[in-house]
C-alpha positions, 0 to 999 in steps of 0.5 A: 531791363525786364520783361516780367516780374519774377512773381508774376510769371506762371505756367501761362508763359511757358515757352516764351522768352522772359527777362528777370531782374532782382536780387539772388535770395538763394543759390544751390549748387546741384553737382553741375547745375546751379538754382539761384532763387531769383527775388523782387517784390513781387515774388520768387522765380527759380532760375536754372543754369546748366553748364551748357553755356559755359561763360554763363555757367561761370557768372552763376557760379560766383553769385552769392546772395543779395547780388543784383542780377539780371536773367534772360531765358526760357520758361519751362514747367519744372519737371514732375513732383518738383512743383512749389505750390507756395509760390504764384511762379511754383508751376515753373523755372527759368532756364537761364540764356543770359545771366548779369551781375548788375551789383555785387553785394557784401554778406548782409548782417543777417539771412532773409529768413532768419527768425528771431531777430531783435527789433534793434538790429532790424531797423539799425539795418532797415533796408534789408530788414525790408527786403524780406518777404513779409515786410515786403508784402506788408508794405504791399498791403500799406498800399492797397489799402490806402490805394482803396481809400482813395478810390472809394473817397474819390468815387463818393465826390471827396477831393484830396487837399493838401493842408500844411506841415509849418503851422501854429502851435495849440497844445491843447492835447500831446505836446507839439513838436517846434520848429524854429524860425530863422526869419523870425528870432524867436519864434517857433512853427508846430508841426500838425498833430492833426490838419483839424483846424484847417480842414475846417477852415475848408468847410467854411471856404465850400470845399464841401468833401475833403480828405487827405491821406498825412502825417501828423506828429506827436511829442507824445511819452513813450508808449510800446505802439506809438509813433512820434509820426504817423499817417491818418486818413483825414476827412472832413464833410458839410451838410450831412448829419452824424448818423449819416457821416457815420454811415458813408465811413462805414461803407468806407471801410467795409469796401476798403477791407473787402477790396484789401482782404476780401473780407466782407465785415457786418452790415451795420455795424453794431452801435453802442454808447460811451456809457454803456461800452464803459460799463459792459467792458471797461473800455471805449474800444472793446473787443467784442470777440471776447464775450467776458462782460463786466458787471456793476456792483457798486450799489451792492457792497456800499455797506460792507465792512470790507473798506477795499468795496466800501470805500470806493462806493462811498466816495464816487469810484467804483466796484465791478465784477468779472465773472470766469466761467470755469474760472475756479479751476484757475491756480492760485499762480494764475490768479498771482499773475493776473494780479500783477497784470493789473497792477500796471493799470494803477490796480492795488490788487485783484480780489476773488471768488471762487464759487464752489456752489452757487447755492451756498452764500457762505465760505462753505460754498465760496472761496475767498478771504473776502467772503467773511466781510461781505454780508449775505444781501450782497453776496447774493446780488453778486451772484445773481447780477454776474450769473455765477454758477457753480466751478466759476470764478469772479474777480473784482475791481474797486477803486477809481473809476477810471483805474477799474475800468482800465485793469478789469477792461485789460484783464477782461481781454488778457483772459479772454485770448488766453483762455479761449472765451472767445467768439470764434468771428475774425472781425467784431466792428463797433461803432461808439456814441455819445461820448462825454463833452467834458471831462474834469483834471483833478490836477489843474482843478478845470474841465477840459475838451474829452474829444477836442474843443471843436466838437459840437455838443448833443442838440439841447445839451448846450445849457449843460455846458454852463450849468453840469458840464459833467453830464453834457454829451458830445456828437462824437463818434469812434469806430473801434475794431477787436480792441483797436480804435481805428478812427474817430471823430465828431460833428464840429462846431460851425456857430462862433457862440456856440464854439465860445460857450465850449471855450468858456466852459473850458476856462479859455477866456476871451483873450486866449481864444482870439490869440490861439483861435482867432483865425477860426473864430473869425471865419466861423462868422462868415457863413460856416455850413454845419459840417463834421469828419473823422480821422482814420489811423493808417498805421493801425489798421494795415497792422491789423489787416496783416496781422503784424505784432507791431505797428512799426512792421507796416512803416518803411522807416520808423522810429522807436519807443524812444522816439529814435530812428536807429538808420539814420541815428536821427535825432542828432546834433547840429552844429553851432553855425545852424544853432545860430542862424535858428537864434538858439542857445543851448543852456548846456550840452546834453549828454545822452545815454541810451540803452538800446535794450529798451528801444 
């Protein structure tokens, strides 16, 4: 039905005869001559109706906006001055031959253009939320990058193998969402949170390079950019080492960002370890465009009577310091705020100091109500680790580690943007390493997999495994890209001992191992080449790329915080006729209210 799309056509066509199909974005009636801004994907084109064809005329005149129409006419420049430089199609208009309404549409609940609207209204009403220009070219931009993805994995011998939806259910991490089986009273399929093992089990069959553009699924609680299902690039390889898995993903990237954004990123990308990403900046993904670090001072304030410091230093937590160059100038309302802010990471408060003049370790020369409790050694060492100099501000964290490494890590970031302590480059990639195997839950009183319990430890950290899990490293790997993780991964474990040990250390005995494992422990044994991956996060990185406030703005149809698809009122009840044949009785009928104000 067309010739053209409406953004495609340009000052190259004039003169020559073009059919356009689309939606009426806007219509304007000019005393006698109607312009109907004609839309589709891929643009805009400006249609003139002259009142010379009469029966024509009369079709423009009843157009409203959002009609589907069809327009056959003439190409010409738009005359003098009049030019949109805004627009691929500004050069040029249609003047209009042939006009149909192939389907009139009721007023929508909202203008294309209209800002401000409210997250609910735009997914109640997803489909024309998708009509407008962004989302249509954020989606545009979903699949060039995957497009890239494909080509560059394509290109390097990587073949795309389709790894199923129904599975088993492992909750070693989120929880999983079930799926009844009819066929089997009583029990349950796991949709995947990751085609993890499989992709393994590939390995083990000599499908050396795979990968797989697939959703996963998480019961995950409810986090402000989370999705319940979300798309990874999923890829998996044999016989190569971690440094040069990481090598060939890094190539990966930099060619999907040049050939998406034509942007070229660094080459290499800088390394860091886990432990030292951790120490500098409070975070595994740091972003490096913020150039605030984080300074350790534990050692210094173990034996100050200030019990907020000593306490922390003594028991195994820790204190670190963050220096404000400047910073004294802050008001005592935005150190108030900033307080508050790190209070959601589990921080109690957020101690001070302004310096007034660096060369006086006193409350002449510092300002703060804790400098009183601190004594001169360590308010000396203070200064000099963090660099201080006077007019600067120094703010403290001191409690668990993990609490002062998630509140000074934010706040390193929240000030940094705010206040302009910034590096000025658009992208700051970061590869982290040698990251820990284990970690330890202090609730359940076990260790458990940091990673996942498929990775492979350090070469000669095995023995820690047993011995000092707490010191044993992992050949994992994440690539983190101005504060986001984009992807991680590991070197996998392809020796059964070896994953047995890491099952062991894990508290899994053998008979947990072989009723959830039993599958890939049994192949594992016959002859699994050594071989590693990384998933890479679809979603994310088009939301960086477009430079989207949300990760649901690149997702056609997403849920909400809740969980919630507000389109398709999904998820709902069924009735007791589906109940039965799945063999389900619902202790009680539930009833939900949901305030939508918070989805």
């Amino acid at each position: 039905m067309r010739t053209h799309y409406c953004g495609e056509v340009n000052a190259s066509h004039v003169d020559q005869i073009v059919s356009l199909c689309g939606w009426s974005h806007r219509r304007r009636d000019h005393g006698g001559v109607i312009f109907i801004d004609l839309r589709d994907r891929e643009g805009l084109a400006q249609v003139v109706c002259d009142p010379d064809r009469p029966a024509m005329f009369k079709v423009a005149e009843d157009v409203r906006n959002e009609y589907v129409l069809k327009v056959t006419g003439k190409v010409r420049r738009r005359p003098a001055g009049t030019e949109n430089a805004n627009l691929a199609s500004g050069e040029i208009e249609i003047l209009c031959h042939e006009l149909e309404v192939l389907n009139a549409a009721v007023t929508p609940p909202f203008q294309l253009d209209e800002d401000n609207l409210s997250e609910n209204v735009r997914l109640t009403h997803r489909v024309i939320d998708l009509r407008r220009p962004q989302m249509q070219k954020n989606l545009m931009l979903r699949y060039k990058v995957a497009m890239a993805f494909r080509r560059f994995l394509d290109g390097k011998g990587f073949i795309d193998i389709e790894t199923p939806m129904l599975t088993k259910s492992t909750p070693e991490g989120a929880r999983d969402y079930l799926v009844p089986s009819r066929v089997h009273p009583g029990q349950f399929f796991a949709l995947p949170q990751s085609p993890q093992l499989f992709k393994q089990l590939l390995m083990v069959a000599g499908f050396d390079r795979y990968y797989q553009i697939t959703k996963c699924f998480r019961d995950e609680d409810l986090r402000a950019d989370r999705q319940p299902e979300f798309t990874q690039v999923d890829i998996e390889t044999s016989f190569l080492t971690e440094e040069q898995i990481t090598a060939l993903m890094e190539e990966m990237i930099r060619s999907v960002f040049n050939t998406a954004l034509g942007v070229d990123l660094p080459n290499p990308f800088p390394r860091m370890t886990y432990a030292e990403a951790m120490g500098r900046y409070g975070s595994d993904k740091p972003d490096l465009r913020v150039t605030l670090e984080l300074t350790e001072v534990t050692d210094a304030v173990a034996d100050v009577a200030f019990k907020v410091f000593s306490g922390p230093a003594t028991s195994g937590g820790r204190v670190a310091a963050l220096r404000i160059p400047g910073g004294a100038s802050l008001t005592r309302g935005e150190i108030d705020g900033y307080t508050e802010f790190v209070k959601i990471y589990g921080a109690r408060g957020l101690a001070y100091i302004k310096v007034n003049d660096a060369s006086k370790l006193s409350e002449e020369g510092l300002q703060s109500p804790i400098v009183k409790n601190l004594h001169e050694a360590a308010l000396k060492t203070i200064i000099e680790r963090t660099g201080a100099q006077s007019g600067d501000l120094i703010f403290f964290g001191a409690d668990k580690t993990k609490v002062v490494n998630d509140a000074l890590g934010a706040l390193r970031s929240k000030i940094g943007h705010e206040k302009g302590y910034v590096n000025g480059k658009a992208w700051e990639p970061l590869w982290v390493v040698d990251f820990p195997m284990f970690e330890y839950d202090e609730e359940n009183k076990r260790w458990s997999a940091c990673h996942h319990p498929f990775t492979s430890p350090k070469d000669g950290h095995e023995v820690l495994m047993a011995t000092d899990p707490g010191k044993c490293l992992a050949k994992a790997y994440d690539l983190a890209l101005n504060g986001w993780e984009m992807g991680g991964g590991s070197v996998r474990i392809h020796r059964a001992d070896v994953q047995e040990k890491v099952f062991q250390a894990l508290g899994i005995g053998p008979e947990e191992q072989q009723a959830k494992f039993g599958f890939l422990l049994d192949a594992l044994k016959y002859g699994a080449p050594p071989h590693g991956g990384l998933a890479f996060g679809l979603d994310r990185i088009v939301t960086m790329m477009a430079g989207a406030e949300s990760i649901r703005d690149v997702i056609a149809f997403p849920k909400t915080q809740r969980a919630q698809c507000l389109l398709t009122d999904a998820p709902s009840d069924v009735d007791e006729k589906q109940l039965r044949e799945l063999h389900i009785r619902l202790r009680q009928k539930v009833e939900t209210q949901v305030d939508l104000t918070k989805s």
